[in-house]
N, C-alpha and C positions, 0 to 999 in steps of 0.2 A: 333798909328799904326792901332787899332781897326779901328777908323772911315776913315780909308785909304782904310780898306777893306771894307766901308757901312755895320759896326760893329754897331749892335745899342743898348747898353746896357737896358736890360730888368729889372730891379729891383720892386718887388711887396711891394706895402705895405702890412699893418702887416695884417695877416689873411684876404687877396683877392688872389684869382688866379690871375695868370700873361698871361696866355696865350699860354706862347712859348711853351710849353711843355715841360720842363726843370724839372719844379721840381712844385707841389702843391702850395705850401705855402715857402715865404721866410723864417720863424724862424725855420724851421728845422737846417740850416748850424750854425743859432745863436746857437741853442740846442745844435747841435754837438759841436763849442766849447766849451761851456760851461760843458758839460759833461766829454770835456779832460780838462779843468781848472782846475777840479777837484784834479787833479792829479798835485800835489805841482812840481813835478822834470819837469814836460811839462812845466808847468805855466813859470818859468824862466828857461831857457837854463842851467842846469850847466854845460853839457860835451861840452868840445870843439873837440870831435869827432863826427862827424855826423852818422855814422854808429853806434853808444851806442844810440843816440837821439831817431834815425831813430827805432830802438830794445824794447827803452821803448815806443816809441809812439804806435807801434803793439800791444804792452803789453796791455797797457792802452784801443787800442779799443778792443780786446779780450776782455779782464774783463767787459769792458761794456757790451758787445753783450752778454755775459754768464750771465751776472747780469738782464738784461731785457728776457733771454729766462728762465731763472729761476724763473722769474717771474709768469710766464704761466703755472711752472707744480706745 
């Protein structure tokens, strides 16, 4: 459907700009997950409710965000 729309996927290698102006560097979004990997209850689904999922994943990037801005002071 992308290339229906003359969608042309941009994917950067590792540490090169891409260009589109999307985003610097691809391993940011690899970091991001890996930073919610972290976190055992993300890593495998246990709830089969989406809204407890959805609740810990906020959690999860909170704690991060708090964890890297406490870093700084």
């Amino acid at each position: 459907m992308a290339r229906a729309l003359q969608i042309r996927p941009l994917i950067a290698r590792r540490s090169t700009p891409h260009g589109s102006g999307l985003g610097k560097q691809r391993w940011v979004v690899e970091q991001t997950f890996a930073l919610l990997h972290a976190f055992r209850r993300l890593r495998i689904r246990w709830e089969a409710r989406a809204d407890i999922h959805e609740a810990f994943l906020k959690l999860a990037c909170a704690l991060i965000c708090w964890r890297r801005l406490n870093s700084f002071c």
